[in-house]
C-alpha positions as CSV (number, residue, x, y, z in Angstrom):
1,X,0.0,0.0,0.0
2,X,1.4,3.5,-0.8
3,X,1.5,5.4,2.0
4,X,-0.4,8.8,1.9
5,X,1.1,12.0,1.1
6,X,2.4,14.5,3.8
7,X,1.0,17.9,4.5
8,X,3.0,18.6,7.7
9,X,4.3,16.7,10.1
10,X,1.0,15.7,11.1
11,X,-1.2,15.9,8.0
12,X,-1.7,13.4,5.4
13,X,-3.6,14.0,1.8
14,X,-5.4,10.7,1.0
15,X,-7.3,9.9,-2.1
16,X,-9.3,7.1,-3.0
17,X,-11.8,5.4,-5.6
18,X,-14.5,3.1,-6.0
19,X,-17.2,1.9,-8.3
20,X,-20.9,3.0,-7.1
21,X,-23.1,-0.1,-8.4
22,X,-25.6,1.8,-11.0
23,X,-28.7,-0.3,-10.1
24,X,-27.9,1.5,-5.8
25,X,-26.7,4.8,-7.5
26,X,-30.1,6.7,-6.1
27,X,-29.7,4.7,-2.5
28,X,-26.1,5.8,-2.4
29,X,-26.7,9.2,-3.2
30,X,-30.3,9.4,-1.0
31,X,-27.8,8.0,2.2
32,X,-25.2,10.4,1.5
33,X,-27.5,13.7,1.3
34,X,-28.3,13.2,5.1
35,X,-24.9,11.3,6.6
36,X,-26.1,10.2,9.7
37,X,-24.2,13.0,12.7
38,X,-22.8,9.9,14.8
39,X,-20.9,9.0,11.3
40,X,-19.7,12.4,10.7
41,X,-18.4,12.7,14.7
42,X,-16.9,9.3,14.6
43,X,-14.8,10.6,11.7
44,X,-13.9,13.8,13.2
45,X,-13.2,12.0,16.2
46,X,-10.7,9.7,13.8
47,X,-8.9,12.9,13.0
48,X,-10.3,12.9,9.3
49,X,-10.9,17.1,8.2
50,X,-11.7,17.9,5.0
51,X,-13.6,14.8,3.5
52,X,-15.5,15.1,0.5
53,X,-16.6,12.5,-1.8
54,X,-16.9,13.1,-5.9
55,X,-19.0,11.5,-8.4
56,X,-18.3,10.9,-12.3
57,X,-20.4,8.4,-13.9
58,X,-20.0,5.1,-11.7
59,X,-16.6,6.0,-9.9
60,X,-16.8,7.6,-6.8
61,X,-13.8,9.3,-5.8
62,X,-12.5,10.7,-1.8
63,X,-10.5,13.3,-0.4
64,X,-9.6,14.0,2.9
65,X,-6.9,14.9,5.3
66,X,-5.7,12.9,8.2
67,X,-4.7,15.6,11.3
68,X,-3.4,12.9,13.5
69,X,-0.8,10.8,15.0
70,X,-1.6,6.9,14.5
71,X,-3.6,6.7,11.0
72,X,-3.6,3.1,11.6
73,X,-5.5,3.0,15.3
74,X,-7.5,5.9,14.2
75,X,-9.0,3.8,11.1
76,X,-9.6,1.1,13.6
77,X,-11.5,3.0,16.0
78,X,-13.5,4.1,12.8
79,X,-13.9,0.0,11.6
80,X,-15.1,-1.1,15.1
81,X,-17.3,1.8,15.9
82,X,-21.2,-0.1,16.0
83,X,-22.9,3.0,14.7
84,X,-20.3,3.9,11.3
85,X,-20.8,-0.4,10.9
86,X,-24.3,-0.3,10.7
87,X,-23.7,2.5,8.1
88,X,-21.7,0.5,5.7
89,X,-23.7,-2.4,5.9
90,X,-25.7,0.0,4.0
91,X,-23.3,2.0,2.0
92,X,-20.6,-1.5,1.1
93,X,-23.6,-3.3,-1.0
94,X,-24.0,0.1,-3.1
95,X,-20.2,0.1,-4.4
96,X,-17.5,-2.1,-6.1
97,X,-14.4,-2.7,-5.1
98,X,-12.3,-1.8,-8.3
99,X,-9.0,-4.2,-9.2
100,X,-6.1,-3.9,-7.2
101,X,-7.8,-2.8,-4.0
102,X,-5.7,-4.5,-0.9
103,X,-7.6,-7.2,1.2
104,X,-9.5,-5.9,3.9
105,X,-10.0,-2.6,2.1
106,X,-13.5,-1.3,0.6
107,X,-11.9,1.6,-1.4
108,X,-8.0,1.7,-3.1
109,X,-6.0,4.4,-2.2
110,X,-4.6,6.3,-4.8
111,X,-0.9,7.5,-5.0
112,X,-0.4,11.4,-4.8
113,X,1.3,12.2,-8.5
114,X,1.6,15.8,-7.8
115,X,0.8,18.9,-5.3
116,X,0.5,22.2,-4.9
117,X,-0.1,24.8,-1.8
């Protein structure tokens, strides 16, 4: 996995992709225009700022930036909170995994090619 791209000392870039299933396009979208608040805290709470999600055709493609110290506890406080679980039991049927995407990972990260502040 490549690791994400440094902002700071602190702050990561991360960018990812994933296929939206046409036939859930309208679920998918109808979830996302009311994100349930416990799912938006638990990822502020993971140190996650800036976190949008883009749609072009059936890719879906994230951005966000990681604030924090230990990306790898902080996605695992995300994975085993009960509330954001119950959300992608909803969400995960809805999307694809594309090719390439690591074991145990819903979306594939993409490498940072290029930046500029």
């Amino acid at each position: 996995m490549t690791e994400p791209a440094e902002t700071s000392s602190r702050s990561r870039r991360i960018a990812q992709a994933i296929r939206l299933r046409p036939e859930a396009r309208e679920e998918y979208l109808r979830l996302h225009a009311s994100v349930w608040p416990e799912v938006e805290a638990m990822i502020s709470a993971a140190n996650i700022r800036n976190y949008s999600i883009y749609l072009l055709d059936d890719l879906l493609f994230s951005y966000y930036e990681y604030v924090g110290d230990d990306y790898d506890h902080d996605m695992g406080r995300i994975a085993a909170d009960p509330t954001t679980q119950r959300w992608w039991r909803l969400t995960d049927p809805c999307q694809e995994r594309l090719p390439g995407t690591p074991d145990g990972r819903q979306w594939l990260e993409l490498p940072e090619i290029w930046h500029m502040n």
